[in-house]
N, C-alpha and C positions, 0 to 999 in steps of 0.2 A: 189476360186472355180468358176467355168464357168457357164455359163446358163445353160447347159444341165446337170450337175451336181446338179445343185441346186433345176431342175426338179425330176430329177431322186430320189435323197434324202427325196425330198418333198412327191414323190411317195410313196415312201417304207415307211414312217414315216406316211403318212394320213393313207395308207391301214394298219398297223400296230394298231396302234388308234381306224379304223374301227372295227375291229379283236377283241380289246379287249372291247368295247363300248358294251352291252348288248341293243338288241332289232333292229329295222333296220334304217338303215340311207339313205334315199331317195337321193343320190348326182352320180352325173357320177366320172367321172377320174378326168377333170381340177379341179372342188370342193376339189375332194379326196389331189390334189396334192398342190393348195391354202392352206388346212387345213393343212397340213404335213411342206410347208414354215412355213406359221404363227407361229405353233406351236412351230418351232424351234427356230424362232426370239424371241419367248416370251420367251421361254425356256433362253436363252441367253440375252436378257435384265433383266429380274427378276435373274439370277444367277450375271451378274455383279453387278446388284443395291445391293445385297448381299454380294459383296465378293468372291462369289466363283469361281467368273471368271474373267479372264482381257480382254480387249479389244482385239480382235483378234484370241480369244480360240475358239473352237467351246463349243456348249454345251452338247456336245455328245448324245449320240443314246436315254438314259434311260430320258433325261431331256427333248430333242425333244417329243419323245411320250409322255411324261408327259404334256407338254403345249400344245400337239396336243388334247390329250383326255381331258384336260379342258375346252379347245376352241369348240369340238365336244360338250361336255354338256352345254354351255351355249346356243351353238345356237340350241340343240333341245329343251331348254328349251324358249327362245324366238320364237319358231315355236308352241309351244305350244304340244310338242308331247311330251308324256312319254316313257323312256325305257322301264315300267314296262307291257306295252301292251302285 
């Protein structure tokens, strides 16, 4: 996948993350689309360190947001902000 792909994905998958994160998340678009990379890479390192992926798979859509919305809660929790406001 190309750079602009790999933006694009990162988009869709931070805002997605956003979407389902209750309370508000202070970040512009490059944050949004940083989170949405991350998440997917972690998404796909923790599924291969598992098994359930091999080298070269993607981690697909559902494991992307999943590693995006745990990455989202760790850093609002190192910001010191609650969802719960």
């Amino acid at each position: 996948m190309g750079i602009i792909g790999t933006i694009v994905v990162g988009l869709i998958v931070g805002a997605i993350a956003r979407f389902l994160m209750p309370g508000e998340q202070k970040m512009g678009w490059i944050l949004t689309i940083l989170l949405g990379i991350c998440g997917s890479v972690a998404a796909g390192v923790v599924g291969q360190a598992l098994g359930w992926y091999q080298a070269g798979q993607g981690a697909g859509w559902i494991g992307s947001v999943v590693g995006a919305l745990v990455l989202l809660f760790v850093v609002q929790k190192l910001r010191g902000s609650s969802a719960a406001k």
